[in-house]
N, C-alpha and C positions, 0 to 999 in steps of 0.2 A: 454653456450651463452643464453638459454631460461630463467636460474637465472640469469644471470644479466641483460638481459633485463626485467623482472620481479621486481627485486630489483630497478633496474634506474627507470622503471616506479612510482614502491612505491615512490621514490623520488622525481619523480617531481610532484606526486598528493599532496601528503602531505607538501611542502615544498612551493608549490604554495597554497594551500587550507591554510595556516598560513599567511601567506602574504595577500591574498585575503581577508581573514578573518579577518585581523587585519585590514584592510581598511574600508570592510562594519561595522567593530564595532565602529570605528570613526566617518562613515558618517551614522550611524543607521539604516544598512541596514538590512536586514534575512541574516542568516549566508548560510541557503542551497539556495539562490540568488550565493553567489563567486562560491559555491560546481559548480553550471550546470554551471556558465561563464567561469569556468577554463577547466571544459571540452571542451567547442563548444573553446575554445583559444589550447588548445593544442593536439584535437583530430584529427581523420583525414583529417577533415574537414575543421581544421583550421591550425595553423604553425604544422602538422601533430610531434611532437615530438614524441606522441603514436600512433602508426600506425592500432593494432589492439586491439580494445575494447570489444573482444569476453571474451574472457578470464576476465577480470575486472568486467566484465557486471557479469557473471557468479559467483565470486567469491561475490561480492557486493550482488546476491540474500541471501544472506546469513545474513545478516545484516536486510532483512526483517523477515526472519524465528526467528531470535533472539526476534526483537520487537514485534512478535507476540506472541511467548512465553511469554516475560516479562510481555503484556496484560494477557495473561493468567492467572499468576500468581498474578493478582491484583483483579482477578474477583470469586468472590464468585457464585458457580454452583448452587444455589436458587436463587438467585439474575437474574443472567445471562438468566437461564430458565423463569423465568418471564417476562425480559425485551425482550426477542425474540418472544414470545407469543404476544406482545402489540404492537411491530415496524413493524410485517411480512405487515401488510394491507399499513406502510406506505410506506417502502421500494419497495412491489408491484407497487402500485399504483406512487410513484415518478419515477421509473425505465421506466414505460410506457410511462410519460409523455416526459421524455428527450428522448428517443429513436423516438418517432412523430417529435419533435422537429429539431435534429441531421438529421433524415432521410427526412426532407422539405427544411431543408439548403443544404443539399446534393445535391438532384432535381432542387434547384434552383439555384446553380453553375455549372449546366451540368454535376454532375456524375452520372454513371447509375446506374440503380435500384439496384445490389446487392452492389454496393459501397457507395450509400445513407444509405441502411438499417444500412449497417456495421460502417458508420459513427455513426448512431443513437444509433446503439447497446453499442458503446464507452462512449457516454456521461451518458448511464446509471448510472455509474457507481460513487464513490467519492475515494478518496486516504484514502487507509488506513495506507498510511505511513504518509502522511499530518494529517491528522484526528486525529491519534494516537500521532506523535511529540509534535506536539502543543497543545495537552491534560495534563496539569500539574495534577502530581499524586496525588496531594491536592483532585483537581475536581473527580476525580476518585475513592477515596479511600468515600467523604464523601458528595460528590453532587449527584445528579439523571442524572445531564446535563450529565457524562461522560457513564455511565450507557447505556443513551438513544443514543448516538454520536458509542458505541461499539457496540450496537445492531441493530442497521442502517448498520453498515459496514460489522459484519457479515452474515447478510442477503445478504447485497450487493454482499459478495466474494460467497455463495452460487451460486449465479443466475449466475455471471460471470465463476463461474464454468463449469458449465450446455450449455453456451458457448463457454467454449473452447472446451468441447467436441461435440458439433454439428462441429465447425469447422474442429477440427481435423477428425472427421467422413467425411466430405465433400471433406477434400482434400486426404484422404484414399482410395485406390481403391477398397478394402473392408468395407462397411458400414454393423456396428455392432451396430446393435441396443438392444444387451443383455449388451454393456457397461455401458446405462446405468440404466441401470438395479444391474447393479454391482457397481454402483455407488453408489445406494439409498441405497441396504443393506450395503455397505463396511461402513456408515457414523456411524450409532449408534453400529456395530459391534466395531468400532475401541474404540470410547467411553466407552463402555464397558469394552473391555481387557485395558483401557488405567489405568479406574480407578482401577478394578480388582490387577490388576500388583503392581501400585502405594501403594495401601492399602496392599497389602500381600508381596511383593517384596523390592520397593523402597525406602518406608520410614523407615521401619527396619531397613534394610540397613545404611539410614543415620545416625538413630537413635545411631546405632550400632556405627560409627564411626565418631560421629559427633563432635571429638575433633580434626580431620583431617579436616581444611579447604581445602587443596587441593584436598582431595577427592570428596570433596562433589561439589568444581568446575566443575570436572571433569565428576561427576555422571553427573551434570545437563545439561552441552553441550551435553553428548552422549545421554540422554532421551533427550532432543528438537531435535536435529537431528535423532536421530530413528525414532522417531512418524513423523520428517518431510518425512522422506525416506519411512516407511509405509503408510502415505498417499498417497505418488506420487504412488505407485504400486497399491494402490486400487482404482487409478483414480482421487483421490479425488488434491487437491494445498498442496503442501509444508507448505505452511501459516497454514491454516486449521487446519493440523497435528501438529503443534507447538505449534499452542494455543491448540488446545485438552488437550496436554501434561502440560502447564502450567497450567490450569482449573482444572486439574488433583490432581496437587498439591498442589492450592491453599489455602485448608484447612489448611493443614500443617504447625508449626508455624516458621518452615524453610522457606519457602514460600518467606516471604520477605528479609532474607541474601540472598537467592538466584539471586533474582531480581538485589538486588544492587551490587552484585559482576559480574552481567553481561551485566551492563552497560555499561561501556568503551567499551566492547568489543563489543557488537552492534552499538556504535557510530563510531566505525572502519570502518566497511562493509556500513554504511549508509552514509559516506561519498565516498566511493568508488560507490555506488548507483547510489548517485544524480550527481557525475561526470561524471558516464555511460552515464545517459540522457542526456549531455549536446554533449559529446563526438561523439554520435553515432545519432546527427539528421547534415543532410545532407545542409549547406549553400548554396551552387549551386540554391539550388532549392524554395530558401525563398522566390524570386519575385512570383515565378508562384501560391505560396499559402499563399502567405501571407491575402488577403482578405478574403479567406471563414473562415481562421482559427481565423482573428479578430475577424469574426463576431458571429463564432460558441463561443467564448474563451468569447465575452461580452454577451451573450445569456445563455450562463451557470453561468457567476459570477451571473447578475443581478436575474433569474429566478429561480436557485437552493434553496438560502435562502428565498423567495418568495414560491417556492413551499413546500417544508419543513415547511415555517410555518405556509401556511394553512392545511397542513394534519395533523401536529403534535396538533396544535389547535381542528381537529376534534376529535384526543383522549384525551382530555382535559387537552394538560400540557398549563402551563402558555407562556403568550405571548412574556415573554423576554426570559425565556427557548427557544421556539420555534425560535425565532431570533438567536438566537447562535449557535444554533446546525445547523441551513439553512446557515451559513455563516464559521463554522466549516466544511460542505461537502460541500462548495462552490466550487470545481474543477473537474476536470475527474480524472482517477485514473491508476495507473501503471496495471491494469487489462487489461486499454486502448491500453495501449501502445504492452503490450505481442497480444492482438486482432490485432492492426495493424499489427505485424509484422507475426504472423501466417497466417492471411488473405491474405499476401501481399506472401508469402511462398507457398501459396495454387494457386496462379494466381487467387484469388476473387476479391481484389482489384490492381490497379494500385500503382505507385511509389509515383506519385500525391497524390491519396487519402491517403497513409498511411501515408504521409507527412505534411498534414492536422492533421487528426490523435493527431500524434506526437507535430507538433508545438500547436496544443488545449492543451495537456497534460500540454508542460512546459509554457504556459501562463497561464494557469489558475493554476497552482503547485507556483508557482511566486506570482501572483497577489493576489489569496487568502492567501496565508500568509500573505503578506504584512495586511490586513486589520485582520486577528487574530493579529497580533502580536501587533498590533498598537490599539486594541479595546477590547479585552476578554483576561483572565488571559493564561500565557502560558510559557514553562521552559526558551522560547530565548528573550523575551521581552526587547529592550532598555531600557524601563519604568522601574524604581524601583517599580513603582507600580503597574506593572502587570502584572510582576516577580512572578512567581510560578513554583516549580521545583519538 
């Protein structure tokens, strides 16, 4: 019964998500716009067809850890270590700004101070699934812009890291504060055996049978999911350990068949993703939050790209560089969204605040697309012209 309700669901994701999808490409919409409508339409929140979304949800993170790898593998480890050295003060410094911001819109809708903060701590953040989608591999393989847009977000998922573990410490009845401790050495340890491995293990390996493309399919899923699966035990995100693992083998002139033979199948899980989010935000409760989340949702579009490019400005990239990359992390980010629901798991915040939360996420996941897709080069663009894939 569990497969076929498993399979029905495949079913009506996918079979709706071509429909939907054939429509927004008619009327020139973002394709991940139908992905979260078909959720909040057939989740259980709405004609409940899918009743529980745990499971999809769970299955869909997978689809990030994929895109994270694939970044990985696009990114040259000089390169990378450079652009994290250069971004740390801005990432810093912009993280601080949204979080005062986030936690005064809080204050001034009547929620209390630790569900303020937690609001603020959310908007920290930018979508590295957004960020990363809508980065065509052109900009990445032979611009600065993409460079600087990856090393902004890694920084980013570091510090959201670092928050999910105070949370999770918080709502633990044991507070361990050697985790994280075990956190900071687990990061360059993992780096280490990751490249280690890669150089005396892995690429041999390929090398050795790299007239087996199945294999080397095969190889590549099980190192991205290993390295995702040793990060999580060393405290660190799934993500993190993926790209390691991609970064890893970057060098490698396998590196990019890798990438492109695991395309489709990250576009799988990240359609199952964006329909998660649609699926599992709660209608009932749209009246009671719908204003603070307007207000937080146009305070991030408008202030993000604004703040980005006065910081970026102060390490002297160029002022149209600066605009795009402020308007590339123009949203909060699925970091957001795992904080709400942790927070909300812990009794830190209410049902309300996470709800807020939540609808900031897919308003601003929405609304900044729409304005990449419609203005800066990117793989889903209507535009013949600003189609890059």
């Amino acid at each position: 019964m569990a497969e076929q309700s498993l399979v029905f669901s495949f079913f009506l994701i996918f079979t709706g998500a071509a429909v939907l999808a054939t429509i927004a490409l008619y009327t020139r919409q973002p394709l991940l716009v139908a992905y979260i409508v078909l959720g909040a339409l057939l989740g259980p929140y709405g004609f409940a067809f899918i009743g529980d979304t745990k499971l999809l949800a769970d299955i869909s993170h997978i689809g990030i850890i994929f895109l994270l790898f694939l970044l990985g593998l696009d990114m040259q480890p000089s390169h990378l270590v450079q652009m994290l050295r250069k971004a740390t003060l801005v990432a810093i410094l912009s993280a601080l700004i949204f979080m005062v911001i986030g936690y005064l819109v809080g204050i001034a809708f009547g929620f209390t101070q630790t569900e303020a903060i937690v609001m603020g701590v959310a908007l920290m953040f930018s979508s590295t699934i957004i960020g990363i989608k809508l980065l065509p591999t052109t900009v990445l393989h032979h611009k600065h812009t993409g460079e600087l847009v990856v090393g902004l977000l890694l920084l980013q998922d570091i510090i959201a890291i670092m928050v999910l573990l105070v949370l999770n410490n918080t709502g633990s009845e044991q507070n361990d504060p050697m985790m994280f401790v075990k956190t900071i050495i687990a990061l360059p340890a993992i780096i280490v055996v990751a490249f280690l491995f890669v150089r005396y293990c892995l690429l041999p390996l390929i090398h050795h049978f790299d007239r087996f493309h199945e294999y080397i399919f095969l190889v590549a899923i099980g190192w991205c999911l290993g390295m995702a699966e040793i990060a999580q035990l060393a405290g660190l995100s799934a993500e993190i350990g993926a790209f390691i693992g991609g970064v890893a083998v970057a060098t490698s002139p396998i590196a990019q068949y890798i990438a492109t033979s695991l395309k489709p199948l990250r576009d799988f899980f990240l359609i199952l993703f964006f329909f998660s989010i649609g699926a599992s935000f709660n209608l009932a409760l749209l009246g009671d939050i719908l204003i603070p989340a307007l207000v937080l949702a146009i305070l991030v579009l408008a202030l993000k790209p604004l703040v980005f490019r006065v910081l970026l400005r102060r390490i002297s990239e160029s002022k149209q560089l600066a605009w795009e990359v402020g308007f590339r992390l123009g949203q909060i980010s699925e970091f957001s969204l795992l904080i709400a629901y942790l927070a909300t798991s812990t009794a830190l915040i209410g049902q309300e605040a996470s709800h807020v939360i939540q609808a900031t996420a897919i308003l601003t996941f929405l609304l900044s697309t729409y304005v990449v897709i419609f203005n800066f080069p990117n793989p889903i663009a209507v535009s013949d012209k600003l189609r890059r894939d």
